[in-house]
N, C-alpha and C positions, 0 to 999 in steps of 0.2 A: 523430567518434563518430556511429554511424547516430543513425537518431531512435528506435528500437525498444529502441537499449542504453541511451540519454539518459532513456526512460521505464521501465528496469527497474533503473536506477539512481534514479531519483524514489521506485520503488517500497521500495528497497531503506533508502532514507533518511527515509520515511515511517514504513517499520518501527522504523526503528533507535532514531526519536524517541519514539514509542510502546513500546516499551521501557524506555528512558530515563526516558519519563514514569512506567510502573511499577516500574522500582526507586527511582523520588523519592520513594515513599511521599505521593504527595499534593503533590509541591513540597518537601515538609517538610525532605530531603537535599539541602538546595541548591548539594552540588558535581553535580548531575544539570542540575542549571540549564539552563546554558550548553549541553550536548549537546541536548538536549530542543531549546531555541530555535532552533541550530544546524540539527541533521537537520531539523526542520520546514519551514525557512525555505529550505533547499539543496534539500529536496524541491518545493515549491510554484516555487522560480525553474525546476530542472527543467520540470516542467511547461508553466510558461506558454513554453518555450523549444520543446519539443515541439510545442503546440499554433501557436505561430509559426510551426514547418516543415511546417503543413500540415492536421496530424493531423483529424480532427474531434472537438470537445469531448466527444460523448458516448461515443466510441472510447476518447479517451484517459483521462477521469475514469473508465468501466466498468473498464477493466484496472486502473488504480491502483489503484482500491479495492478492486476482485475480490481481486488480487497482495495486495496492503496484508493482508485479512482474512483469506484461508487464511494467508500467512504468520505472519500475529502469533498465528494461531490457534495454529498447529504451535509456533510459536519459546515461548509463555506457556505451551501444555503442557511443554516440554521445559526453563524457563529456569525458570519459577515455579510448577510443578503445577497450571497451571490444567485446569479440564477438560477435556476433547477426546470427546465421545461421538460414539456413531455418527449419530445425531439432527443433531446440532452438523457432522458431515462431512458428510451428506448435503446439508444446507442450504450449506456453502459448495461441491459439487457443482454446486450447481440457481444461484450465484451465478452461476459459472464459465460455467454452460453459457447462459445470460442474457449474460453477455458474449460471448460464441462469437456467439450469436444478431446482437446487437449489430453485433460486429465482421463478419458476414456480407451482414449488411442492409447497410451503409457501403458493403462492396465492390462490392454489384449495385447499388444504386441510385446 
């Protein structure tokens, strides 16, 4: 696996547990448990497994979390009606694009 799919799969399991964490109701649905724990802990080994091949930390935590926040953003409106305003997209916009910046600066310098 490259190390690009290795951290879009980090991302993807970060989400997955933060989902997991909202349909636990707080923990309270303790068959969410074990997923929650799971996707967390698969995500975070990701990572440091990425950042082993190289990456630099503040490349690879800006994308995680960038990926991480528009996704749960999109997946909570569509999964549990949370919001999604235009307010709300333009700021995960101006995240993305701080990541860009990010991942730009890494490359030249």
């Amino acid at each position: 696996m490259t190390t690009w799919l290795l951290l879009i799969v980090a991302i993807l399991l970060e989400v997955t547990g933060t989902m997991c964490l909202t349909a636990s109701d707080g923990l309270s649905k303790r068959r969410w448990i074990l997923p929650v724990g799971a996707s967390y802990l698969a995500s975070l080994a990701l990572v440091s497994v990425v950042l082993g091949r190289g990456m630099t930390v503040g490349v690879v935590y800006g994308i995680w979390v960038a990926g991480g926040v528009a996704l749960t953003a999109v997946l909570g409106r569509v999964i549990f009606k949370d919001p999604l305003t235009l307010k709300m997209i333009a700021g995960i916009g101006l995240i993305m694009a701080g990541v860009l910046f990010i991942e730009i600066g890494a490359m030249a310098g």
